[in-house]
C-alpha positions in Angstrom: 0.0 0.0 0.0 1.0 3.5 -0.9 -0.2 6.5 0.3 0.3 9.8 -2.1 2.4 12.8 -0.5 -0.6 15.0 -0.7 -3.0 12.5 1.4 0.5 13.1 3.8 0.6 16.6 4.1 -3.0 16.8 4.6 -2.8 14.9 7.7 0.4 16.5 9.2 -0.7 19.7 8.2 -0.6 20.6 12.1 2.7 19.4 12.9 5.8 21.5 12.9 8.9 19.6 12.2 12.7 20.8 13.6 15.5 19.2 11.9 19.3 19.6 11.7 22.6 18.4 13.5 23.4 17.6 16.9 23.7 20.4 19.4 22.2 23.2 17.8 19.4 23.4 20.1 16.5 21.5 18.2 15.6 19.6 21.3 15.3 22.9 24.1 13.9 24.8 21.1 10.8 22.1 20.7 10.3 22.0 24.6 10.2 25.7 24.5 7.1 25.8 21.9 5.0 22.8 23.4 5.2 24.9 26.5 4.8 28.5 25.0 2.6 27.6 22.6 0.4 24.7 24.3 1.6 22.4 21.2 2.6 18.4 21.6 5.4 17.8 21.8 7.7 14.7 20.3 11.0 14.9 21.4 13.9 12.6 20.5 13.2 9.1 19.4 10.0 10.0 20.6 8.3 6.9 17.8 10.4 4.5 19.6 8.5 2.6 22.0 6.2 1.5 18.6 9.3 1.2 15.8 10.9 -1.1 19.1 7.5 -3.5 18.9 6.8 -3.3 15.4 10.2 -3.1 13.6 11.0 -6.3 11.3 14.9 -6.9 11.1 13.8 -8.0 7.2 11.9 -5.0 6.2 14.1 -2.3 8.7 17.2 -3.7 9.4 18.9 -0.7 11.0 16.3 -0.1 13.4 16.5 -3.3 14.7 20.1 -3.4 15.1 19.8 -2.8 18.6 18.1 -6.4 19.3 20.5 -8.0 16.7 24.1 -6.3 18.0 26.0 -8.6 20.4 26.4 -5.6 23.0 27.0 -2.1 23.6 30.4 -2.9 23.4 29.7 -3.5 19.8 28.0 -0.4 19.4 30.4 1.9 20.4 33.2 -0.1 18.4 31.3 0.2 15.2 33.7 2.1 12.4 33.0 5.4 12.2 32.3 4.6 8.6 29.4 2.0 9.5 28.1 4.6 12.6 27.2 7.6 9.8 25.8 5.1 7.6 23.7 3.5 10.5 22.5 6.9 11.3 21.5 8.1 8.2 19.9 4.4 7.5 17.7 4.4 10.7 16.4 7.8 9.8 15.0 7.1 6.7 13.5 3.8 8.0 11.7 5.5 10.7 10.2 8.3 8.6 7.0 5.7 8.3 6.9 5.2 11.6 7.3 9.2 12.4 4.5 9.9 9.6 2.2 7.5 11.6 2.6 8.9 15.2 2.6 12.0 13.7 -1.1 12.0 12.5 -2.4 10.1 15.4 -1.0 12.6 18.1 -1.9 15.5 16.0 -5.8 14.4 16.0 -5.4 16.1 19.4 -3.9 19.4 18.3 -0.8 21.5 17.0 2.4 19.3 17.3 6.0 20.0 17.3 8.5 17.3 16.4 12.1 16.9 16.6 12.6 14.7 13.7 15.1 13.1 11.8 13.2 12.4 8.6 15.2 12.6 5.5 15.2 17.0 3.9 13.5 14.8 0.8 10.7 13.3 2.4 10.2 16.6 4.2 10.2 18.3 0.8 7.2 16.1 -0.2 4.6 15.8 3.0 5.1 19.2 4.7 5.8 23.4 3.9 8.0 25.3 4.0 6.2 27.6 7.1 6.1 24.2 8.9 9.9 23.0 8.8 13.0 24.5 10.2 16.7 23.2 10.3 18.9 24.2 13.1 22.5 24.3 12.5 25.6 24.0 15.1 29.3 24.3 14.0 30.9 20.7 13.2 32.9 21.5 16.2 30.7 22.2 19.0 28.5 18.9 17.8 31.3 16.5 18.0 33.3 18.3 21.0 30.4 18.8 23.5 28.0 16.0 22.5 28.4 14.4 25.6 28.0 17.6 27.8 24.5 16.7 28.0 22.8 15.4 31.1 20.2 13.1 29.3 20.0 9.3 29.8 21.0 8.1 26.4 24.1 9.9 26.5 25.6 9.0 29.9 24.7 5.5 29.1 26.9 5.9 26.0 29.4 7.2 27.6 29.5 4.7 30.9 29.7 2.3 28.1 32.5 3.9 26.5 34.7 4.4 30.1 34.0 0.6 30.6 35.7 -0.8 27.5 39.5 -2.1 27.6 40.8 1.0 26.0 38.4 4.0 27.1 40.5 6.8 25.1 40.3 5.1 21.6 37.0 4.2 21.6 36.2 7.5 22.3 38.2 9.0 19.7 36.4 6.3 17.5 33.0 7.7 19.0 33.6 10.9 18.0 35.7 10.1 14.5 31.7 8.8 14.1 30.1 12.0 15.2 32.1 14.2 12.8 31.3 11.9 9.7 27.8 12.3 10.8 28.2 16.2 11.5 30.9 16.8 8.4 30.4 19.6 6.3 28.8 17.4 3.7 25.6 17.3 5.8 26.2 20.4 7.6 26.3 21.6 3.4 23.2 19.8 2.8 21.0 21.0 5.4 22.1 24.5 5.1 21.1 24.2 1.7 17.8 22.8 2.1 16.0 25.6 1.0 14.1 25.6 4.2 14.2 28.2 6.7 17.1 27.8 9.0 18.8 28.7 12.2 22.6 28.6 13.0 24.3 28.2 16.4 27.4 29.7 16.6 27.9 30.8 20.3 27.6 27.4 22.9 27.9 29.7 26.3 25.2 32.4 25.0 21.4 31.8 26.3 19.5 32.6 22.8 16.7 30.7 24.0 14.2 33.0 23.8 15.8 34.8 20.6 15.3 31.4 18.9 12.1 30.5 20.3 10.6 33.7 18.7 12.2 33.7 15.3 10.5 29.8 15.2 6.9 31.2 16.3 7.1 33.5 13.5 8.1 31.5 11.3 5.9 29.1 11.9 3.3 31.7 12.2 2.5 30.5 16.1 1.7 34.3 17.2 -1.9 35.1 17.1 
């Protein structure tokens, strides 16, 4: 079964979709609307706990690699190579499973998403008023990536201080994070053609700066 790109857009046409690289802000910026704006909102991974049940190692094999890996000792000593294609992979297969929670939590009013759906599938089930990319230096993505206080990430990184050789699996880790943040993608996003937001400054609190310049955008003010 396939459903055309304007049935899609039809359905999502009340969810607002934040995309870009790691630590430019797309997650605080989301939170930040859901509360200013009384929108949903669908943070990270938020399609998980379905694409975790549903997922078929035949049909979405990068999904699933988390069931199929031997460890997390595995994980982290993936190639940095095979980590930005896995990335990139599990993205695209989770756009249907994104597009389906999408609708169904939108039935219940405006939603904003961080997403990692492909810039082409965006192109084809949403607007330009409803998409944004945010944008952090290569740099600041790879370096303070694991500054961050959420679960995921110290579990990574426990992972990483309990290997044989702590140091060179992290510079593995992060070889990994700058093949997924290299200026190829950084390129690629920034031109989109969708309305976009750079970080340049990691101590500055421009939390409110970019919570406006999204609003408007998005045309949230009344």
């Amino acid at each position: 079964m396939h459903i055309e790109n304007n049935i899609l857009k039809h359905y999502l046409k009340d969810v607002y979709f934040i995309t870009g690289t790691a630590y430019a802000g797309k997650s605080t910026a989301a939170k930040l609307l859901a509360e200013r704006y009384g929108m949903i909102l669908c943070g990270e991974n938020y399609f998980l706990e379905v694409s975790d049940e549903v997922a078929d190692p035949a049909i979405q094999p990068d999904l699933c690699y988390r069931r199929t890996m031997k460890d997390w000792q595995e994980f982290v000593h993936r190639s940095p190579e095979e980590y930005e294609r896995w990335i990139y992979a599990s993205g695209r297969e989770a756009a249907g499973f994104e597009v389906a929670e999408l609708i169904r939590r939108s039935a219940g009013g405006r939603v904003i998403v961080d997403t990692n759906i492909p810039l082409d599938i965006l192109r084809e089930i949403s607007d330009y008023d409803h998409v944004a990319v945010m944008l952090s230096p290569q740099s600041m993505s790879v370096e303070r990536f694991f500054d961050r206080s959420d679960p995921e990430k110290r579990f990574l990184l426990d992972v990483i201080n309990e290997s044989e050789d702590p140091e060179k699996v992290m510079a593995n880790y992060r070889a990994g994070l700058a093949r997924i943040n290299s200026r190829e993608h950084y390129d690629e996003f920034a031109n989109s053609g969708f309305f976009t937001l750079v970080r340049e400054d990691s101590d500055a609190d421009t939390r409110d700066e970019v919570c406006r310049a999204l609003a408007k955008h998005f045309g949230l003010e009344e």
